[in-house]
C-alpha positions in Angstrom: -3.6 27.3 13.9 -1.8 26.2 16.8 0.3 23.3 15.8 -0.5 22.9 12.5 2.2 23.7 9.6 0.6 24.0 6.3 -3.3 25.0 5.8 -5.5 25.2 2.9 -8.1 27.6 2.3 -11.0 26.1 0.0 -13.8 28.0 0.8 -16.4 29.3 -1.9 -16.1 32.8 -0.1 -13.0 34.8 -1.3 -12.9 37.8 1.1 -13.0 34.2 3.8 -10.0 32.5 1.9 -7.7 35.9 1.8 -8.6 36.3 5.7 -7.5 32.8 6.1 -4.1 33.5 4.0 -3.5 36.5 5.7 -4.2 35.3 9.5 -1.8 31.9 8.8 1.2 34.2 6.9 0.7 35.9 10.1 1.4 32.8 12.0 4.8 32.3 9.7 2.9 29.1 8.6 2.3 28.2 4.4 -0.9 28.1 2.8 -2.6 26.9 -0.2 -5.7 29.1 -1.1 -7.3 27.1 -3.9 -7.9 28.3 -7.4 -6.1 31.4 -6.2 -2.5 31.4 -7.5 -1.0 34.5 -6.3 -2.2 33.7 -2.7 -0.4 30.5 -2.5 2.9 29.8 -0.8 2.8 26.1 -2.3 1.0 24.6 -4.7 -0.5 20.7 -5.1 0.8 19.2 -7.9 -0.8 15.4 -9.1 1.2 12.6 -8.9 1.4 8.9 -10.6 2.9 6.3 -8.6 3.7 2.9 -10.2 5.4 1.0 -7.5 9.1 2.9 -6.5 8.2 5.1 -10.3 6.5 8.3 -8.9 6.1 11.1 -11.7 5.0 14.7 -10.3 3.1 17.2 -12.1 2.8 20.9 -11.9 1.3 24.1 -13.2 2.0 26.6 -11.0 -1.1 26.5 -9.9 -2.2 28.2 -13.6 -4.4 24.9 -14.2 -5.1 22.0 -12.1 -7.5 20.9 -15.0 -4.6 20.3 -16.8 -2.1 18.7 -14.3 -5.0 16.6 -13.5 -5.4 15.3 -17.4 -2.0 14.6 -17.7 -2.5 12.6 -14.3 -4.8 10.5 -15.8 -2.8 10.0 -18.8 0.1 9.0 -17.8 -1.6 6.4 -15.0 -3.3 4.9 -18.4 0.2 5.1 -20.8 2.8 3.6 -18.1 2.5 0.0 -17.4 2.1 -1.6 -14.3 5.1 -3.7 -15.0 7.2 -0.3 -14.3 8.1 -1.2 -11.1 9.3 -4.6 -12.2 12.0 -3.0 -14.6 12.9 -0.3 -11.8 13.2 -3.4 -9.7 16.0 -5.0 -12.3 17.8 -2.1 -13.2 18.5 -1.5 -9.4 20.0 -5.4 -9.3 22.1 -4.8 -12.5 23.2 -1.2 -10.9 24.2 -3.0 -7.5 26.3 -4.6 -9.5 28.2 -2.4 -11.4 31.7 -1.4 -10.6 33.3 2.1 -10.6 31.8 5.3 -9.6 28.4 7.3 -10.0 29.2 8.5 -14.0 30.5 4.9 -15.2 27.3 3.6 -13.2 24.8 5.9 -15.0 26.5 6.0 -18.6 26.3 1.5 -18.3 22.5 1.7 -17.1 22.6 4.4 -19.9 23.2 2.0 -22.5 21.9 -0.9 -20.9 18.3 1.1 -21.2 19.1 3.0 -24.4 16.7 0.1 -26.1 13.6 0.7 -24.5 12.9 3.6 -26.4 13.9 2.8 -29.8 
């Protein structure tokens, strides 16, 4: 495990997956042992990218079945064109005057229409 940082133990032998956790805690490094919550130091969440839009999604690790549906639904509900309106609002916010708060509450209302 020399020089490596993260590992991830996906065997289909348990007792082999626990060694594996226990031998790289042992090395201070993190590990993922799939399907096996309670082993895992971090977990591998799915995530949607539409241009600069990422969305990240998470169980815990309790069900990757689900995290993996909501994957696929939300690559099939949020248009492509995503990353042109991200693109836009990031013109329009560039420029805005004043500081952080008056920037978010005018982007705020500019946006308020797109989901009435």
């Amino acid at each position: 495990m020399s020089g490596h940082v993260i590992v991830i133990a996906a065997t289909d032998d348990v007792a082999l997956n626990r060694h594996i956790a226990a031998l790289t805690r042992a090395a201070e490094k993190l590990v993922n042992v799939a399907d096996t919550p309670p082993l895992c130091d971090f977990y591998l969440g799915g995530i949607v990218t539409k241009g600069h839009v990422k969305v990240a999604i998470s169980t815990n690790g309790k069900s990757p079945t689900t995290a993996k549906r909501l994957r696929q639904l939300l690559e099939e509900i949020l248009p492509d064109e995503l990353d042109e309106l991200v693109l836009h609002l990031d013109q329009y916010r560039k420029q805005l005057k004043g500081d952080f708060e008056a920037k978010v509450q005018a982007l705020n209302e500019h946006t308020k229409s797109l989901i009435h």
